[in-house]
KETOR-945561 format. One record per residue (C-alpha): residue number from 1; x, y, z. Coordinates in pm, whole numbers, plus 32768, in hexadecimal, padded with zeros to 4 digits. Example, Ala and Ser with C-alpha at 12.3 -4.5 7.8 and 13.67 -1.06 7.14 Angstrom:
<pts>
  lumza    c1    c2    c3
      1  84CE  7E3E  830C
      2  8557  7F96  82CA
</pts>
This chain:
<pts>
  lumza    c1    c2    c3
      1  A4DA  CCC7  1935
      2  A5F4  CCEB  1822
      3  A5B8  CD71  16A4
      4  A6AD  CCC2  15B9
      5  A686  CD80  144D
      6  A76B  CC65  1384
      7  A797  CC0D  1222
      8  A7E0  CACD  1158
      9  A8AE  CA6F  1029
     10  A87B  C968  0EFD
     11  A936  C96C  0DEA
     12  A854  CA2E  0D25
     13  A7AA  CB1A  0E04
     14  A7A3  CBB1  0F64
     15  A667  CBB6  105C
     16  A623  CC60  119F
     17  A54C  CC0A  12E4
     18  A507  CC8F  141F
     19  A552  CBA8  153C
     20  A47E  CBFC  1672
     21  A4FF  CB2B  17BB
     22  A43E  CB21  18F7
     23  A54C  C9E5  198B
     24  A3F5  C909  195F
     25  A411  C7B6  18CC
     26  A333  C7C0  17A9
     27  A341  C8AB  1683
     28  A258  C941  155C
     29  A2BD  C95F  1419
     30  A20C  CA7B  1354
     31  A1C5  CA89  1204
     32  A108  CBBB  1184
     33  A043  CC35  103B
     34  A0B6  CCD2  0EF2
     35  A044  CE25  0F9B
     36  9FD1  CDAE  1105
     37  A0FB  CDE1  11C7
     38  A13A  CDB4  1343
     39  A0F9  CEF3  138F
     40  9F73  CEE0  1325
     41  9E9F  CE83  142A
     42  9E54  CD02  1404
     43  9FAE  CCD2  140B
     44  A025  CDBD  14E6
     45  9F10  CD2E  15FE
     46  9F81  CBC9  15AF
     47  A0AD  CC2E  15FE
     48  A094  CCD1  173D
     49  9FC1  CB8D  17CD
     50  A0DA  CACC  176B
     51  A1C0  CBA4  183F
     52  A099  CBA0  1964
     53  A0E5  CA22  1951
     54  A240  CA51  196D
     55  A270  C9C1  1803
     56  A3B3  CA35  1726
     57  A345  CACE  15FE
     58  A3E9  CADC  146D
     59  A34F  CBD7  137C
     60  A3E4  CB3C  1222
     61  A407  CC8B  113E
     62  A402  CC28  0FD3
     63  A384  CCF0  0EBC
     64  A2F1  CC5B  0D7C
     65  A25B  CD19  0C38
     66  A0C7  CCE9  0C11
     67  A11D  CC43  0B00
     68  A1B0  CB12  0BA3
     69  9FF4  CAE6  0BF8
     70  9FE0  CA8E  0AB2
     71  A0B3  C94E  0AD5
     72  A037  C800  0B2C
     73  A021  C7BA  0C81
     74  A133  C6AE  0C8E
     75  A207  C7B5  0BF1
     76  A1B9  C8B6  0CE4
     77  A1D1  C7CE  0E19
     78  A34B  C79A  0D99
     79  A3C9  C8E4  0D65
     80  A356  C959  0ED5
     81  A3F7  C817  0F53
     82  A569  C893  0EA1
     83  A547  C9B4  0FA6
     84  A462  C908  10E0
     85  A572  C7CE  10F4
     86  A69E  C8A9  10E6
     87  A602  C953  1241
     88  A56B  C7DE  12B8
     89  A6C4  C77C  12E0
     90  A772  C880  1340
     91  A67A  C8BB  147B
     92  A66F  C728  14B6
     93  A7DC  C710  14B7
     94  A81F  C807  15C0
     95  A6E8  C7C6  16AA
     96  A661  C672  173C
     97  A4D0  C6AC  172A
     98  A3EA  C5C1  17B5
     99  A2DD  C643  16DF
    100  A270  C6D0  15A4
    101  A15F  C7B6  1522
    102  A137  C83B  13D6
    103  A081  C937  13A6
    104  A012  C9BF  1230
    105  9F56  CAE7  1172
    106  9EC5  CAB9  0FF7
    107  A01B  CA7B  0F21
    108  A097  CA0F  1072
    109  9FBD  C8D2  107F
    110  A032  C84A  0F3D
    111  A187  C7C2  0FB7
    112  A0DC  C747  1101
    113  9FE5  C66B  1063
    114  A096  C5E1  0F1F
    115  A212  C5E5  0FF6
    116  A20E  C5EC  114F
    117  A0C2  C513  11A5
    118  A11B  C401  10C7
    119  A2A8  C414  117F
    120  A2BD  C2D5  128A
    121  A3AA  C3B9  1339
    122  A295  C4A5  136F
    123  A167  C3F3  13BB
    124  A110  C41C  1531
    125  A11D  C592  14D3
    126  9FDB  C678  1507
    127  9F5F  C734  13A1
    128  9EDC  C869  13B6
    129  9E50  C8AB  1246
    130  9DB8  CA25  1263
    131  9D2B  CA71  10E4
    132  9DA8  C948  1056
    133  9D6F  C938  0F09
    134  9C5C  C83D  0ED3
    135  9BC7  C873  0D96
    136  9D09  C7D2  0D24
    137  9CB8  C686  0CC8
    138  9DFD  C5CD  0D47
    139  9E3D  C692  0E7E
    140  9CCB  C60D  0EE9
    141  9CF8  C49A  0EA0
    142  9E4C  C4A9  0F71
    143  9D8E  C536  1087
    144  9C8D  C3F4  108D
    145  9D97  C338  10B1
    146  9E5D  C3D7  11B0
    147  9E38  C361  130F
    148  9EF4  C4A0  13F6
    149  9E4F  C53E  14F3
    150  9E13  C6B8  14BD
    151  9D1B  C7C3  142D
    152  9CBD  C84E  12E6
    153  9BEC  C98C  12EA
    154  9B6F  CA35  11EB
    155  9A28  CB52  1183
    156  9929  CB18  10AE
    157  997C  CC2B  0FF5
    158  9ADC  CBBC  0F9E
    159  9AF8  CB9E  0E13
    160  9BA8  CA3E  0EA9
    161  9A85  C9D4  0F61
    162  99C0  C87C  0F0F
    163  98C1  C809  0FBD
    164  9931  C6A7  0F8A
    165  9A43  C722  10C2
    166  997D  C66E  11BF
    167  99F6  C527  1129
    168  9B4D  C558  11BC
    169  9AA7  C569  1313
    170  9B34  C456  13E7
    171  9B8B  C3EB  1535
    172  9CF1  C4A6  153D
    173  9C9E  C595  1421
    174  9BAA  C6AA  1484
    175  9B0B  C7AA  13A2
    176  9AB0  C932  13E1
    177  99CD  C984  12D1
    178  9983  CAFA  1316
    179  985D  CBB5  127B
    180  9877  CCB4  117C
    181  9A0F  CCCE  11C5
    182  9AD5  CCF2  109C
    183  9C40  CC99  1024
    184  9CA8  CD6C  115D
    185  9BAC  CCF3  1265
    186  9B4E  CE38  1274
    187  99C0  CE7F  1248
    188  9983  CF9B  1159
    189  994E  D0EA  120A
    190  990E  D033  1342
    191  9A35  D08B  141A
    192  997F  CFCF  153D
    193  9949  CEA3  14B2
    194  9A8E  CE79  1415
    195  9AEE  CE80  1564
    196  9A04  CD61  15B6
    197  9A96  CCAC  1490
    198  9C15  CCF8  153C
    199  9B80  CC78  1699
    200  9AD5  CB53  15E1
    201  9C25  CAD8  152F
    202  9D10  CB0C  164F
    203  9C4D  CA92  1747
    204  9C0A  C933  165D
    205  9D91  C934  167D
    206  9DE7  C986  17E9
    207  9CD9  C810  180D
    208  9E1B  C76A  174E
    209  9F21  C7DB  180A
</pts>
């Protein structure tokens, strides 16, 4: 296993990633929350099952203000993808993967479902929405209409949560609704059954890969 740390240029900004290469041939792009970074444990776990699978991994490392939330979602979803294609290509032009996973945390799900699941060029890829942001009216009606194959879990807790997510179950799209998690997946001063809720989410994804 080799740890690339590597950074990007447009003409207007600069953006970093972590480039994580087993020599597998399929890879997992990573895009984490406003304050859930990799190193939490939802993403941190994801990303050592990955590895188990001998999957390459890219932790995208952009910083926004909170007060980017307040945009519209379509606004949003285009100033992530300023930094996330700058990183797209640079990875794609360099290595020939045979497949695609992206994988996405609360802000991070917002460019997946209004960019990258509506993208022909990306549409055999597995989703993996963790918090997504549902309670937003136009990230939900893209997801009815998606057909890619992947997993969106999310707690009942979550200020996020609908109950109207069992809609977007489908035959490639499965759901993880997990009891009394929040925003985190973690249960309230229930260190054992946020675990459960970890085991639960990861083991949902491990069926997809």
């Amino acid at each position: 296993m080799h740890v690339d740390q590597k950074s990007v240029n447009s003409q207007t900004h600069r953006i970093t990633y972590t480039h994580i290469k087993t020599g597998g041939p399929r890879i997992c792009f990573m895009f984490s929350g406003l304050g859930y970074t990799y190193e939490k444990p939802l993403l941190y776990y994801v990303t050592m099952l990955m590895l188990k699978h001998g999957i390459d991994v890219v932790h995208i490392h952009y910083t926004y203000p909170k007060e980017l939330m307040t945009k519209s979602t379509d606004e949003i979803a285009g100033v992530m993808m300023q930094d996330i294609d700058l990183v797209l290509q640079d990875v794609l032009s360099h290595d020939d993967y045979k497949n695609i996973i992206f994988a996405g945390k609360s802000i991070g799900t917002i460019p997946l479902i209004q960019r990258m699941m509506k993208d022909d060029a990306y549409k055999d890829a597995v989703m993996l929405l963790l918090t997504p942001l549902l309670t937003r009216s136009e990230l939900f009606e893209s997801l009815l209409e998606s057909t890619h194959k992947g997993l969106i879990a999310i707690g009942t807790r979550d200020h996020y949560y609908t109950e109207a997510v069992h809609q977007l179950k489908t035959n490639k799209m499965n759901i993880a609704v997990i009891e009394n998690a929040d925003h985190s997946l973690d249960v309230l001063y229930s260190p054992a059954e946020s675990l459960r809720a970890l085991e639960t989410v990861l083991n949902g994804i491990e069926q997809l890969l």
